[in-house]
C-alpha positions in Angstrom: 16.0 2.7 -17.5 14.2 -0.4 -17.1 11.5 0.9 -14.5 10.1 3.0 -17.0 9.7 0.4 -19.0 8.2 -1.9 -16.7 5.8 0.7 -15.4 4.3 1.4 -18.8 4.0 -2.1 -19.4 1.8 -2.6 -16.0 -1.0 -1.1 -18.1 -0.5 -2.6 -22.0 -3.1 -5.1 -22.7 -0.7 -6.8 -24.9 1.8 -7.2 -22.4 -0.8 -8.3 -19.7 -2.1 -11.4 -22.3 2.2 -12.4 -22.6 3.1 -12.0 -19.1 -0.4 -13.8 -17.9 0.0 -16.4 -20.4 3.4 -17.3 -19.4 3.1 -21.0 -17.4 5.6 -19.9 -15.3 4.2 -16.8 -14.0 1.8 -17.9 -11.7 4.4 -19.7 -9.4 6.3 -16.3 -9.6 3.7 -14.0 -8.6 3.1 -16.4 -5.4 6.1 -14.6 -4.3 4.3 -11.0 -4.2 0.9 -12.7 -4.4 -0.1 -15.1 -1.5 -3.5 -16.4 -3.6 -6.3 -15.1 -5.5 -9.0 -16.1 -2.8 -9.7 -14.2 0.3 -9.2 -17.4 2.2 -5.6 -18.5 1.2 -5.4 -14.6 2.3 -6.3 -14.9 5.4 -4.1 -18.6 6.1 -0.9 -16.6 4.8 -2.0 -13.5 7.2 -2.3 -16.0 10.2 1.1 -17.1 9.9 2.3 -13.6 9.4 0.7 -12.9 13.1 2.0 -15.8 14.3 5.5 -14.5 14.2 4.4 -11.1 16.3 4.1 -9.3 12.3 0.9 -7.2 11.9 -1.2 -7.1 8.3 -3.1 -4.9 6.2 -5.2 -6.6 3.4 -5.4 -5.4 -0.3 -8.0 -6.5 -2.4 -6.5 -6.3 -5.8 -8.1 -3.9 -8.4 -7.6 -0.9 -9.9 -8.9 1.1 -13.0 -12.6 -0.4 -13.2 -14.3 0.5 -16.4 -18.0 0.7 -15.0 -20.2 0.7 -11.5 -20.9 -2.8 -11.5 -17.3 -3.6 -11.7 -16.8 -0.9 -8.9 -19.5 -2.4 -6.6 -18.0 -5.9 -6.8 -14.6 -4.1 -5.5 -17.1 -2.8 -2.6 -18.2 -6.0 -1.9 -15.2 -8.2 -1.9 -13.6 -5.0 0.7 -16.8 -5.6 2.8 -16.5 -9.2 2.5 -12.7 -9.3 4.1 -14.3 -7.0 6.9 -16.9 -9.3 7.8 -13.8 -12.2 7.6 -12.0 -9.8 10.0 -14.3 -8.7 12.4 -15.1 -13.1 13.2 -11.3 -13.3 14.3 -11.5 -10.7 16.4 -7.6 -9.2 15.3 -8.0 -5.5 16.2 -5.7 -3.1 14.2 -3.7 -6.3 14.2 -5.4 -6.4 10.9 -6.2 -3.4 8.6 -7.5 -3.0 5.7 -5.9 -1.2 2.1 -8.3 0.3 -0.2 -7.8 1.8 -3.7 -10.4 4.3 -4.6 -10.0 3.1 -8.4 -11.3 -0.1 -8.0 -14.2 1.5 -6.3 -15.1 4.0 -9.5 -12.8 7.1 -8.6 -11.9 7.3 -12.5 -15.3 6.9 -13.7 -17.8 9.9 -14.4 -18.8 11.4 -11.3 -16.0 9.5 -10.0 -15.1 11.3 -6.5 -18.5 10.7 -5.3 -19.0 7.5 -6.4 -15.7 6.5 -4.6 -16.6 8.2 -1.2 -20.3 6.2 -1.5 -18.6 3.0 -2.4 -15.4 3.3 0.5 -18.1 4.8 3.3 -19.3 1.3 4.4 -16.3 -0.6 4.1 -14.9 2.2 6.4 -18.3 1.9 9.0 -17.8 -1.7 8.8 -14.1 -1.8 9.8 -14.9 0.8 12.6 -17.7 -1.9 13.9 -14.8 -4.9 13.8 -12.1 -2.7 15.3 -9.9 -2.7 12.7 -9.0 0.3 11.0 -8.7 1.4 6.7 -5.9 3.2 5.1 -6.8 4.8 1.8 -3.7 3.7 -0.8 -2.3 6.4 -3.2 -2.0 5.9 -6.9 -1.2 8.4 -9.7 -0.8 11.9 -9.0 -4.1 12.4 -10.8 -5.9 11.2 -8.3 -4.2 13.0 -4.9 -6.4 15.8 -4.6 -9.7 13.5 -4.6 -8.0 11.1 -2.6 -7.2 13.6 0.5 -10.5 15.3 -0.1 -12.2 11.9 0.7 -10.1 11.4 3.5 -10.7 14.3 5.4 -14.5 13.7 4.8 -14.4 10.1 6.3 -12.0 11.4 9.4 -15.0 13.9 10.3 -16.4 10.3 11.4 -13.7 7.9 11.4 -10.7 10.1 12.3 -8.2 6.6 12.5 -9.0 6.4 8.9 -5.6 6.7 7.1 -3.9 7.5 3.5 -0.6 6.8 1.7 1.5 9.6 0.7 4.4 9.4 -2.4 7.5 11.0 -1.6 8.4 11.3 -5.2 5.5 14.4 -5.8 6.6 17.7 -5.4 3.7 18.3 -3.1 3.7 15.7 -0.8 5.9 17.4 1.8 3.3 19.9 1.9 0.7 17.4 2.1 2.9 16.0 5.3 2.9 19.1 7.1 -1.2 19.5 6.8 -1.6 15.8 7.8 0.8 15.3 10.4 -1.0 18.7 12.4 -4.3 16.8 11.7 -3.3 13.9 13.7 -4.2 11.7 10.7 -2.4 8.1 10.0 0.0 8.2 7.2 1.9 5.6 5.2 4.8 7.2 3.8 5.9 5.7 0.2 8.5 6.2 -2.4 5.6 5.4 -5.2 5.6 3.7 -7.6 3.9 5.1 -10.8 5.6 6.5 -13.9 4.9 10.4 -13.3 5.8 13.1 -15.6 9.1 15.7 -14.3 6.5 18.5 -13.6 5.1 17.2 -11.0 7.1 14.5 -9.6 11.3 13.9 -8.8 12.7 12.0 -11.2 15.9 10.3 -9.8 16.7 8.3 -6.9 18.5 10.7 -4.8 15.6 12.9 -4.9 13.6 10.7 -3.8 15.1 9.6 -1.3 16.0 12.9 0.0 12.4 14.2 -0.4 11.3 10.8 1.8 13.5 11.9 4.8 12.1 15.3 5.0 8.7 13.4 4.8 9.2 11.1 7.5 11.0 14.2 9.7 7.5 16.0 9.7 5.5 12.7 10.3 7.5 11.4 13.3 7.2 15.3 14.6 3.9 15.8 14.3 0.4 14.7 16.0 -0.2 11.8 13.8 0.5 7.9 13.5 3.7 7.4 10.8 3.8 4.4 9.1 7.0 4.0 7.1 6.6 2.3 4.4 9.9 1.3 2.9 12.3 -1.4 2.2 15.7 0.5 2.2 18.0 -0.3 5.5 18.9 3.2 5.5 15.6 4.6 5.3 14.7 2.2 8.2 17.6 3.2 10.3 16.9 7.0 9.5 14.1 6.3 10.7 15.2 4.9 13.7 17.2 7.3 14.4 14.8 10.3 13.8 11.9 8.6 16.3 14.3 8.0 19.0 15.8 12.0 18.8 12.2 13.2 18.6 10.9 10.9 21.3 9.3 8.5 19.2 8.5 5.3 21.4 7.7 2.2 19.7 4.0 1.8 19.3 3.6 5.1 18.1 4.8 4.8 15.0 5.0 1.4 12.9 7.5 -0.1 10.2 5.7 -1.5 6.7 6.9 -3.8 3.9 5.3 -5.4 0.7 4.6 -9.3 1.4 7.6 -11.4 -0.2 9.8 -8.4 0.2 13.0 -9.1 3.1 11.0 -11.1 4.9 14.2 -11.8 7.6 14.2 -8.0 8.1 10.4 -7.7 8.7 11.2 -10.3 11.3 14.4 -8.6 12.6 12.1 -5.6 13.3 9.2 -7.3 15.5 11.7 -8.9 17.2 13.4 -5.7 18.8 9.7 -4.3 19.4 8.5 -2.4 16.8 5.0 -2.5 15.0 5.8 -4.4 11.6 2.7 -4.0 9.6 3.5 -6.7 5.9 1.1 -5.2 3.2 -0.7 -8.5 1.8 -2.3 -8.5 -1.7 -5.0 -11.1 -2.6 -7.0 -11.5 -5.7 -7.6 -12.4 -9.3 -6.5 -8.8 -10.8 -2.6 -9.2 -9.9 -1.0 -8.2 -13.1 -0.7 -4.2 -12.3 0.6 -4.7 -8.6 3.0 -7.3 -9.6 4.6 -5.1 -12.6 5.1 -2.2 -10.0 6.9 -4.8 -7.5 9.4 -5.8 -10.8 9.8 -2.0 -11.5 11.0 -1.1 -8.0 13.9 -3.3 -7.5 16.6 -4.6 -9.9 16.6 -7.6 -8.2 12.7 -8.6 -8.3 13.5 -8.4 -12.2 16.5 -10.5 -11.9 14.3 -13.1 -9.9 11.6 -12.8 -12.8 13.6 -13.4 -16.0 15.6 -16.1 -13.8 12.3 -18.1 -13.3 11.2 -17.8 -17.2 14.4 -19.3 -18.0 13.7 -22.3 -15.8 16.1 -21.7 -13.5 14.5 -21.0 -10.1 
């Protein structure tokens, strides 16, 4: 019952001002958070690659409330490309991108968003690195995959998240996957209402096998985006009868989240990708990370209490 709760709270104001204000917070959210500069970014990414992990780099912000706002979101994405493309990482080190934060909910949002994500995408083609368009609420799916299929017409390794937890999504697979598009396969993690979306667990989870069955048989580039052992060993299990070699698919995980399995994973030869958020507008992404799991919760109101 708590997620819910938790989710409705990652976008109340009042909540925002308690949990911000708290002097304990900060050293929390380093867990989920590496920094709020671009550079303590990039030193927590170099240690990540050090131990044969891969990246992808999200600039945090979401649900900007005019252009200007929306072009500093541009900027700071075109600014981590220009940081990438001097180390010379490859697809070692992608790029995440939410189309809110670059005007997708304003008026005349879609185009705005597609104007605002075009050079970030150019520029990441020029560094040879590669940018995956993230999924939010199921408001925004339709623009979302209409804006990817526009950039693919010039940047086909440009990829998208999908949400297991919409009814449409497996539909949304099956279009993507014969594409040959790149796909991150989620759970999600926004509250959505029962008509459009599963509402318990099983479902979910059910619905996210049937998803990752059409990926891994189809002509695109999976990427599995879960931290659930059995998802990962379905997974495992579902490459190898479908001829899946390692390389052509890849395994992804939130930064701070089983950092021993990400680890575990490289080790035996798969492409680990860690997702890696950075910036000053942490208070949404963090709420959805306490939502997902019991035990980031537990870890949270153990630290308030002053007993980390």
């Amino acid at each position: 019952m708590l997620g819910p709760v938790l989710l409705a709270a990652a976008r109340s104001d009042t909540v925002r001002r308690l949990v911000s204000g708290a002097p304990v917070t900060r050293g929390v959210v380093a867990r989920f958070v590496p920094g709020e500069r671009l550079e303590t970014a990039l030193d927590a990414a170099a240690g990540l690659l050090a131990d044969g992990l891969e990246v992808t780099f999200d600039h945090l912000g979401e649900d900007v409330t005019d252009v200007a706002s929306a072009l500093r979101s541009r900027d700071a994405c075109l600014a981590l490309v220009e940081a990438l493309a001097g180390e010379d990482l490859g697809t070692r080190a992608e790029v995440s991108v939410k189309l809110s934060a670059l005007g997708q909910a304003l008026p005349g949002g879609h185009d705005l968003a597609l104007r605002h994500v075009l050079p970030v995408v150019e520029a990441a083609a020029a560094a040879g690195t590669t940018v995956t368009l993230d999924m939010e609420d199921h408001t925004t799916t339709d623009s979302t995959l209409a804006i990817l299929a526009e950039l693919r017409e010039r940047f086909p390794e440009t990829g998208a998240a999908v949400q297991s937890y919409l009814f449409r999504t497996e539909k949304d697979c099956q279009t993507l996957a014969a594409s040959g598009a790149r796909v991150r396969l989620v759970k999600g993690a926004y509250r959505e209402p029962a008509s459009v979306a599963y509402q318990h667990r099983a479902e979910v989870d059910r619905a996210y096998v049937r998803c990752l069955r059409t990926l891994l048989a189809g002509e695109g580039y999976p990427m599995v985006a879960t931290h659930d052992p059995r998802l990962v060993a379905v997974a495992q299990a579902l490459a190898a009868r479908l001829g899946r070699r390692p390389g052509s698919y890849e395994f992804q995980m939130l930064y701070g989240i089983r950092p021993v399995e990400q680890r575990r994973l490289a080790a035996e030869g798969h492409r680990m990708r860690v997702y890696l958020p950075y910036g000053t507008d942490w208070y949404g992404y963090f709420m959805r990370r306490l939502a997902e799991r019991p035990a980031n919760l537990a870890f949270f109101a153990r630290s308030l209490a002053g007993r980390r």
